[in-house]
C-alpha positions in Angstrom: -13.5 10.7 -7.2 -12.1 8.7 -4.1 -11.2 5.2 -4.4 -10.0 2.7 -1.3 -7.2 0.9 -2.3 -4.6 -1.5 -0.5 -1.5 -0.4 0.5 1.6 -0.7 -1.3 4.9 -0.8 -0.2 5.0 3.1 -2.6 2.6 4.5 -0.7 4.6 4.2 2.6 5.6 7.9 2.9 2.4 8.9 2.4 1.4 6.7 5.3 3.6 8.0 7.4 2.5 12.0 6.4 -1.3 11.8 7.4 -0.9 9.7 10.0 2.3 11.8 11.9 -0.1 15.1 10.9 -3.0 14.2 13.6 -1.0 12.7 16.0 1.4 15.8 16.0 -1.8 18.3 16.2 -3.0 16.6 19.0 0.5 16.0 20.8 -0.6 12.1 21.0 2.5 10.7 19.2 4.3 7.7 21.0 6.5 5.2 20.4 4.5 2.8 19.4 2.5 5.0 16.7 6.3 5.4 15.4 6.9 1.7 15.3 3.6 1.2 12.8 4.1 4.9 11.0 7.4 4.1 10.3 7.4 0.2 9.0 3.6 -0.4 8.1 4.6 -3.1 6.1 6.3 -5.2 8.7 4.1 -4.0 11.5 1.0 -4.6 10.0 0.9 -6.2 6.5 3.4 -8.4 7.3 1.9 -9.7 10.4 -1.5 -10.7 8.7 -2.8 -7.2 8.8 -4.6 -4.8 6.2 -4.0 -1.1 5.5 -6.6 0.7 3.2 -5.7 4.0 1.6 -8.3 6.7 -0.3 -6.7 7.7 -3.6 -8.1 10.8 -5.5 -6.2 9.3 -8.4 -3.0 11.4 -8.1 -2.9 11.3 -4.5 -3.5 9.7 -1.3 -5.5 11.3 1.1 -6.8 8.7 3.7 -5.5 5.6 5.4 -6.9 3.3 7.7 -5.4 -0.3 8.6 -6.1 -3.6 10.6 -3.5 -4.8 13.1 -4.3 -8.4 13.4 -4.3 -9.3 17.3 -5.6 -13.3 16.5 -7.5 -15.4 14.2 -10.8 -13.8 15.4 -9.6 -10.2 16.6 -8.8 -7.0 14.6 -7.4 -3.7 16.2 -8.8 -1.0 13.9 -5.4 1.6 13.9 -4.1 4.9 11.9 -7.1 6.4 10.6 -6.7 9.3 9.0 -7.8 11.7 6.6 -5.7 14.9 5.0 -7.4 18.4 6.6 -8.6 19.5 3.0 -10.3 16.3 2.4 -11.8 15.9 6.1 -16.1 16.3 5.9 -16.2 14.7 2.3 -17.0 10.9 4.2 -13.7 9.8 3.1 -13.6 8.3 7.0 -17.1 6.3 5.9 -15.6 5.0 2.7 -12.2 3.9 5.2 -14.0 2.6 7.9 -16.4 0.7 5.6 -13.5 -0.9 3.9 -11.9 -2.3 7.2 -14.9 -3.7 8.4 -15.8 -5.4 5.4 -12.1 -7.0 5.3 -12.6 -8.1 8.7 -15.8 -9.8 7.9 -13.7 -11.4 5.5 -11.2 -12.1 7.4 -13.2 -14.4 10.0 -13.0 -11.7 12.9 -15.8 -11.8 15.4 -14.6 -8.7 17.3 -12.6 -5.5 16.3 -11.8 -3.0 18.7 -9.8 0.5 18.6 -8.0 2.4 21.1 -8.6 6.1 21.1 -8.1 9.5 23.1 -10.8 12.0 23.8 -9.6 14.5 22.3 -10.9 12.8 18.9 -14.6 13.6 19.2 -15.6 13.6 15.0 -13.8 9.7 15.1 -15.5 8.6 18.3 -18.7 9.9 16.7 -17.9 8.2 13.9 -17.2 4.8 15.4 -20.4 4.9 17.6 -22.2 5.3 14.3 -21.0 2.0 13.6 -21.9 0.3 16.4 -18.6 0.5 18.1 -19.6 0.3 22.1 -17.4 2.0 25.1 -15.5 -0.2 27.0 -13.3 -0.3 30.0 -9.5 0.8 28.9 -7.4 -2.2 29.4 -3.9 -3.7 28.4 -3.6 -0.2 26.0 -0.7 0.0 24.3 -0.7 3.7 24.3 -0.5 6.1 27.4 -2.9 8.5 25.6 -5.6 6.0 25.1 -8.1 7.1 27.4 -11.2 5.6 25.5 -11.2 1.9 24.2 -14.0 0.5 21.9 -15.0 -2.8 20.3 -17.4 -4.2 17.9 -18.6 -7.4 17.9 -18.9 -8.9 14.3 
């Protein structure tokens, strides 16, 4: 059984793991995806953010997190699920988390910066309601597709 659960300074390494293991298959890593992989805690926790992790109860195999860009604005960031967990709607259970916490949270909007390469998590985030929008201001060279959703 999965469980979505917070993140913990302990589960930091494990962060890092499924998080480096999509960027590196799809050659999108970059400095800035270093910056969060490597210090989630003061990158995103620390700066009013949320990180949700799915635990099988022995290990984690999913993460997901909220980089807080104001009072009303979320960037949805690092989602990712281990290959031998991927199709099992871990993604659902991760996405469902972050949106509820932003809810929570007061946001009206969250939006997420992505590449095309990603088609299962675009697909995924339309089924959500996230819309297309122009790229703009990315932080990423490799973000060729932007998306919000308005709360």
């Amino acid at each position: 059984m999965i469980t979505i659960i917070d993140f913990e300074p302990q589960y930091a390494a494990d962060f890092r793991q499924l998080n480096l293991h999509w960027l590196q298959q799809y050659e999108l890593t970059e400095e800035p995806d270093l910056l969060v992989i490597n210090n989630p805690q003061g990158e995103i926790i620390d700066k009013g953010g949320f990180i949700f992790l799915a635990n099988t109860g022995d290990k984690i195999v999913g993460t997901a997190g909220l980089l807080k860009e104001s009072p009303t604005q979320y960037e949805l960031v690092k989602m990712g699920v281990a290959p031998s967990f991927q199709g099992k709607g871990i993604s659902k259970l991760l996405i469902e988390a972050c949106l509820q916490k932003a809810k929570m949270a007061g946001a009206t909007r969250v939006y997420l910066q992505s590449n095309s390469q990603l088609t299962t998590a675009i697909a995924l985030y339309e089924k959500y309601g996230f819309k297309h929008i122009a790229v703009k201001d990315a932080h990423y060279v490799t973000a060729d597709i932007m998306m919000e959703l308005l709360m």
